[in-house]
C-alpha positions in Angstrom: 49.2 10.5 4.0 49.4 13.9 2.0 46.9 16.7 3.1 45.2 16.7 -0.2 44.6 12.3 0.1 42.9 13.5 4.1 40.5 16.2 2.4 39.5 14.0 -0.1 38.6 11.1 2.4 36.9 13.4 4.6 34.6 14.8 2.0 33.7 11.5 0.1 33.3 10.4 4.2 30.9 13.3 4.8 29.3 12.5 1.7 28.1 9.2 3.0 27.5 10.1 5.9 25.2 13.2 4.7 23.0 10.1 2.2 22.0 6.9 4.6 21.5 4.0 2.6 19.7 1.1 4.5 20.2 -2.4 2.7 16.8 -3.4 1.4 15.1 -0.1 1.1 13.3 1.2 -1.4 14.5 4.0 -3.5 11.7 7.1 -2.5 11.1 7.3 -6.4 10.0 4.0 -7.0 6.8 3.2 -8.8 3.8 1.9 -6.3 2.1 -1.7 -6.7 -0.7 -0.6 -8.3 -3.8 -3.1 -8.3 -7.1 -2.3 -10.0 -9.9 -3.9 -9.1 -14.3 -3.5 -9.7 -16.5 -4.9 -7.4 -19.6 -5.8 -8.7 -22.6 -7.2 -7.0 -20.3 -6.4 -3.9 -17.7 -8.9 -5.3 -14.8 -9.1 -6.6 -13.4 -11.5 -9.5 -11.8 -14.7 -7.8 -8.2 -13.9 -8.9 -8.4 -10.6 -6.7 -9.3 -12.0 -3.6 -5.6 -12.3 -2.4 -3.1 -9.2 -3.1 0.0 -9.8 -1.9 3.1 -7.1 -1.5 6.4 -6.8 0.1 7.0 -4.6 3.4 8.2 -1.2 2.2 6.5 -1.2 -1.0 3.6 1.9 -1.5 0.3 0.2 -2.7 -2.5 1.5 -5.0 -5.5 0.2 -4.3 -7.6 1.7 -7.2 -11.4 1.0 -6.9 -14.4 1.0 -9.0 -17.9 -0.4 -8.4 -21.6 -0.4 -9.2 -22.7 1.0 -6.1 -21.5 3.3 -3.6 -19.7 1.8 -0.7 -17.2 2.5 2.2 -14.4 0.3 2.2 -12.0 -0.4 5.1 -8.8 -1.8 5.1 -8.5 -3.4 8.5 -5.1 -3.1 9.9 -4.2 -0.1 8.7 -7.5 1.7 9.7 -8.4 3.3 5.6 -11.6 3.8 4.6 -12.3 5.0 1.1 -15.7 5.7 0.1 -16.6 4.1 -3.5 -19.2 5.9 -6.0 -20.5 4.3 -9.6 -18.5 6.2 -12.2 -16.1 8.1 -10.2 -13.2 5.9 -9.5 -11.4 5.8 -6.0 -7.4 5.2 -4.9 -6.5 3.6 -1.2 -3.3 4.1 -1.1 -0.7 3.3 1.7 3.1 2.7 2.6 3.1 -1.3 3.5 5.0 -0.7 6.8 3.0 -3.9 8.8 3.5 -7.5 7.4 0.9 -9.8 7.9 -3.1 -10.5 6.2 -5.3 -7.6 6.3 -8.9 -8.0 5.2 -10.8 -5.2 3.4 -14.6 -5.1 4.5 -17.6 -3.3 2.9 -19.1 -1.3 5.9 -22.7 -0.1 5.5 -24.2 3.0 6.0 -27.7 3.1 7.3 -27.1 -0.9 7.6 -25.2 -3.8 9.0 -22.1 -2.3 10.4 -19.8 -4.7 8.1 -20.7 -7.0 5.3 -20.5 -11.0 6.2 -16.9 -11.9 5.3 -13.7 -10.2 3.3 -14.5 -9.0 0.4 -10.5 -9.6 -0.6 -7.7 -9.6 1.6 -4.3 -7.5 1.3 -0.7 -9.7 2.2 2.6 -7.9 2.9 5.2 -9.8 3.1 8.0 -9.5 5.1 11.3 -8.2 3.1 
């Protein structure tokens, strides 16, 4: 093989070498599932009660509401505190796979609110 054939495989080697690319990944500029959601009357509309993403994916979470509230997002341990008017991101890389509930904690009152207010899926890749 001619010297100028072994530089040329060496660098285009080194090249790949220097750029990992794991099957399945996402690229690092890729657009995050976005999901906007109000609760109102500490509710959210029926059709929101189940997000569901894929394992790897950045999630948006982007809240409004009618009252101020702290939100968790079980699992992942987020809280994001709510206010009327001023809207509110929760925003995470989806690196665990399974059903994570997010629960309205009070301040000043109960500790959690009876039951999910929605829950959050990832799903495996």
């Amino acid at each position: 093989m001619p010297a100028a054939r072994i530089v040329t495989a060496v660098i285009a080697l080194g090249a790949c070498l220097a750029q990992p690319v794991v099957a399945g990944a996402e690229s690092p500029q890729a657009a995050p599932r976005k999901f906007e959601l109000h609760i109102a009357q500490r509710r959210v509309p029926p059709a929101q009660r189940v997000l569901r993403a894929t394992e790897g994916e950045r999630v948006e979470l982007r809240w409004s509401a009618d009252e101020p509230l702290v939100l968790h997002l079980h699992g992942y341990d987020i809280e994001t505190r709510v206010a009327p008017g001023t809207p509110a991101v929760t925003a995470f890389a989806a690196r665990l796979t399974g059903r994570f509930p997010v629960e309205i904690h009070g301040e000043g009152g109960p500790r959690h609110r009876h039951g999910a207010l929605l829950h959050v899926e990832i799903h495996p890749r």
